[in-house]
N, C-alpha and C positions, 0 to 999 in steps of 0.2 A: 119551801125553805130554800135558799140559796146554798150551793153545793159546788166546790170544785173536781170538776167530772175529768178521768180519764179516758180517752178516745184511741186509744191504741198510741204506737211510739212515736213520739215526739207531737202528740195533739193532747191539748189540754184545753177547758174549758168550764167559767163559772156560772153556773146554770139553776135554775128553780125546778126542786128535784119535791117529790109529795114526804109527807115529814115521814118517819120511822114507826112502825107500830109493833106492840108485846109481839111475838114470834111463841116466844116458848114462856112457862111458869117464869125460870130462873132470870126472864130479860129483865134491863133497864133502859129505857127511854133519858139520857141527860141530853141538856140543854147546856152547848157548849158555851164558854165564857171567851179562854183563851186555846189556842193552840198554833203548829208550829209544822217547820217543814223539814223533814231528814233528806239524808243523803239516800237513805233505800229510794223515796217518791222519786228523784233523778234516776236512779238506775230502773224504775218501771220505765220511767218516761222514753228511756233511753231503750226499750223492750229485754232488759237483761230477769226479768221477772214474770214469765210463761204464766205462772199463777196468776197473774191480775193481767184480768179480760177487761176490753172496752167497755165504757160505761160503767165503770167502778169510781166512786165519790173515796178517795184517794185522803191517808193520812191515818195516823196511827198513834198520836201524840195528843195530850188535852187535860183542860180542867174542867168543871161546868157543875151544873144543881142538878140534884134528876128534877124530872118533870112526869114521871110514872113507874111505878115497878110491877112486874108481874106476881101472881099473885105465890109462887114460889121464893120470892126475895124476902129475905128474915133479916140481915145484917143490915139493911139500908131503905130508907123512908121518901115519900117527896119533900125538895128544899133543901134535903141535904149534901152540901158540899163535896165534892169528890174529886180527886187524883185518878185519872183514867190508865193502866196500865196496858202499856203497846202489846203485850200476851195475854190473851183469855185461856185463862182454865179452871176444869171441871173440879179439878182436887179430889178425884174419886179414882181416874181411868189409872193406869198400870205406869203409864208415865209423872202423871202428877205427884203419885207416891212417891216417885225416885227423886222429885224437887225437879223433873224435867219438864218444865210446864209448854215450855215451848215445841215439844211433839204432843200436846193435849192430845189425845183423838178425835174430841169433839173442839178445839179451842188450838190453843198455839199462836202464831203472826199469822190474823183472820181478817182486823180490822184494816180496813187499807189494801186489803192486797183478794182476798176470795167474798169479805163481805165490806158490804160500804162503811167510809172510815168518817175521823173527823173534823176533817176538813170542811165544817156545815153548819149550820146553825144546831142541829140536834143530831146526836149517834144514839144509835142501837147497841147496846153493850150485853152480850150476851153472860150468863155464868157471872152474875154481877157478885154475887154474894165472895167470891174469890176473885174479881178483876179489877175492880176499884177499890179505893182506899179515902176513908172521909179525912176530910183535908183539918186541921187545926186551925180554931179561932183563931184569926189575928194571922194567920203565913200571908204570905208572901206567893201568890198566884202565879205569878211569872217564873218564879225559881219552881216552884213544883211542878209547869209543863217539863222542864229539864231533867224532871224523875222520871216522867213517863217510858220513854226509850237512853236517852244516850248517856246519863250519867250509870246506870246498873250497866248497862252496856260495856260501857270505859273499861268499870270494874269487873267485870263477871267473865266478860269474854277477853278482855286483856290484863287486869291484873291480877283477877285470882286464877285464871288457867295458865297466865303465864308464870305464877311463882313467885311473885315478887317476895324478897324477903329481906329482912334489914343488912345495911351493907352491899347488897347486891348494885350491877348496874344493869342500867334498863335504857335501851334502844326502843323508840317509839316513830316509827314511818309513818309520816303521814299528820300535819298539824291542823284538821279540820276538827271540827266541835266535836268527833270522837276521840280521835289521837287526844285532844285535849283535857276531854274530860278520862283518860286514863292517864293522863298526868298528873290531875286533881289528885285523884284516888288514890294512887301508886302510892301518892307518900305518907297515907294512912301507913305504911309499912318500913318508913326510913329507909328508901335506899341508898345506897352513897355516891351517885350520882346518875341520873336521867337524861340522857340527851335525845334530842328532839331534832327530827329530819324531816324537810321540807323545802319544795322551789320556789316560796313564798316567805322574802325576806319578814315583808310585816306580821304573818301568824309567826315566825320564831321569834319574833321581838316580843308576840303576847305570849307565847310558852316561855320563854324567859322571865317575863311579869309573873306566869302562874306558877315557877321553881323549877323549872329546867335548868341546870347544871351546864350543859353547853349545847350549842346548837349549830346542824350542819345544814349548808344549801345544799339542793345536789343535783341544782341543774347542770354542771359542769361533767356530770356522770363517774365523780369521784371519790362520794361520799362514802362506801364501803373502806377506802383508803384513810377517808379523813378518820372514821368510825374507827380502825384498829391503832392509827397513831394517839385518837386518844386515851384507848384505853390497852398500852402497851403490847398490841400485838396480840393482845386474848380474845378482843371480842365483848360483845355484851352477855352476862346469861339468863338476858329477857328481852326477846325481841319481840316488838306488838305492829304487828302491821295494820293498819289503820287506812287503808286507801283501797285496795282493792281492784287490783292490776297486775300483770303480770311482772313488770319492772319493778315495783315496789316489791313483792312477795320472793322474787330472786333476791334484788337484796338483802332479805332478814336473812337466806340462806348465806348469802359471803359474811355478815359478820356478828354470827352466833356461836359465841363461843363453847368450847366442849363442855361436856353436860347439860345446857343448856336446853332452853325454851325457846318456842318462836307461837305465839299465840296469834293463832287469824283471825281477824274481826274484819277486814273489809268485805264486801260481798262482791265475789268475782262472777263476771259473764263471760268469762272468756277462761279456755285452758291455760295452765301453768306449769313451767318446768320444774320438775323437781331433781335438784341435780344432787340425786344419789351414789355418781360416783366420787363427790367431794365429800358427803355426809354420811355416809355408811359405816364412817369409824370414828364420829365423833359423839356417840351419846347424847343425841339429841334428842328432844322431843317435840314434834309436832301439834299442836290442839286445835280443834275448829270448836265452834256453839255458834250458836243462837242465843240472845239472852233470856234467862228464863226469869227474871227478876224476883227472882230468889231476896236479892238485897234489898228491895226499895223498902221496904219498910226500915231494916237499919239506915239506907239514905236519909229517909225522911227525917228519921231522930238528929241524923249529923247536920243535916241542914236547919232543923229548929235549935239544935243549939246553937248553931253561928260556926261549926268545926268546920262547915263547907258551904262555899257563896254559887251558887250555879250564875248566879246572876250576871255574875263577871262572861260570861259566855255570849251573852244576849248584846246582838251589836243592833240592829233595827228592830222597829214596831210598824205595824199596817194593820188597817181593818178587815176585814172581812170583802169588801168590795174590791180592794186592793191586791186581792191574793195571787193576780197572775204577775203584778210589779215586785212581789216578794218573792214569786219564784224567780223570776227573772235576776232580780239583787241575788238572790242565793247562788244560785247557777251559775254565777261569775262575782264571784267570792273574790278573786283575784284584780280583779277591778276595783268592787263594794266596798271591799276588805270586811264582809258577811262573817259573821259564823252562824249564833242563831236569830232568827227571825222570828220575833213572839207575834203572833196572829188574831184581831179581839173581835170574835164573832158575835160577842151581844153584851 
């Protein structure tokens, strides 16, 4: 089967890889359809990701038909349809109890990063019986790769850690297909205004199209200024950092206002200041996750009703052959004007 293989940092490569076979009772063998590229595959790429060794068929995101189950799989048949879920888990271990599926012991963020992902014509889906989700006659295949990781994500690790709550306002760093999709989200909760920060005039033009309230550039390195002129000097009290840098993650700290939130989503490879002698006496609260997609199933409901388009997210398509010209589109987003990139491997 054709695979796109990672070869350590900054080597990539789409290669004919032997197909996947049962592992354990609880596996699934699917047969990808569509999938797609996150911002984590650039931070492998980039070596900020020690867990993913060379030679790992890279990707975490998907839709597809199984094409075999082990003989442990009860919830799901061959042919049928499935929503791949970027977290595997057991639903049994001491974490899945707690809805933290994302430290599964045996499962967690596996796919893509310690086993091979599905960036391929076929994935291995372990703990299938809890990791996929049979897709509804008649969806829309393309909006349900966007279930897979970044839309729970948006939500889970930016706006339900961050607080959001009606009337509040909400500071969002960072307008890539995350930042974005926790802008989606956010207003599942009516805030009374969202501003959206970014050095990319065109994504604030599309967070404005998707109900951003105002939007700051901040390559001038003044947007914490511009941040408290708009909201009189207070601050936001939900900040979601969404990039995953140390410049970005200082500034949720300049303009968080007291009691507030600062929710971290982006995945840092590098240390970060924490300037506790400015925050020590404003009642803040810090939160990090992983997403444990906890949500997607209520996503999936919101999105078969029509309450949420993922769709609007998806700026390219490419084939399967095609997959190093889509990372490359991705990678320079700022150029492409990328967000996500749907991928149709059969």
């Amino acid at each position: 089967m054709k695979a796109l293989v990672y070869h350590g940092p900054g080597k990539k490569a789409l290669e004919n890889r032997p197909m996947p076979r049962i592992e354990q009772p609880t596996d699934a063998i699917v047969g990808i359809t569509k999938t797609t590229i996150c911002g984590t595959d650039l931070h492998i790429l980039k070596g900020d990701v020690p867990s993913c060794g060379p030679g790992r068929i890279l990707g975490h995101e998907g839709v597809g038909i199984i094409v075999e189950t082990g003989a442990g799989v009860t919830g799901f048949k061959k042919d049928d349809s499935v929503l791949i879920s970027c977290i595997s888990s057991c639903g049994k271990c001491e974490y899945c109890r707690k809805g933290m599926y994302s430290h599964c012991t045996t499962g967690g963020w596996i796919l893509g990063n310690v086993i091979d992902g599905t960036q391929a014509e076929y994935v291995r889906i372990p703990h299938a019986d809890t990791s996929l989700y049979k897709i509804p006659a008649g969806a829309d295949e393309e909006a349900l790769v966007l279930l897979s990781d970044i839309l729970p994500t948006g939500f889970e690790c930016g706006v339900l850690n961050g607080k959001v709550q009606p009337g509040s306002t909400v500071a969002i760093v960072g307008a890539g297909p995350i930042g974005l999709a926790a802008l989606l989200t956010a207003q599942f909760y009516s805030p009374a205004a969202v501003i959206m920060v970014d050095l990319d005039d065109s994504r604030l033009a599309t967070a404005r199209q998707f109900g951003a309230t105002a939007t700051v550039n901040s390559t001038d390195g003044k947007a914490a200024e511009a941040i408290l002129k708009l909201t009189e000097g207070r601050g936001a009290d939900t900040v979601i950092e969404a990039v995953g840098i140390p410049t970005t993650f200082e500034l949720c700290e300049e303009i968080v206002a007291p009691g507030g939130v600062i929710a971290n989503v982006g995945v840092h490879g590098t240390s970060t200041a924490l300037h506790l002698e400015r925050l020590w006496d404003r009642n803040i609260t810090i939160t990090t996750r992983l997403v444990d997609t906890v949500s997607t199933a209520m996503l999936l409901k919101t999105v078969q009703s029509g309450k949420l388009d993922p769709t609007r997210l998806i700026t390219h398509r490419f084939k399967l052959d095609a997959i190093l010209e889509a990372y490359e589109t991705f990678a320079h987003a700022a150029d492409t004007k990328a967000l996500k990139v749907i991928i149709k491997a059969s």
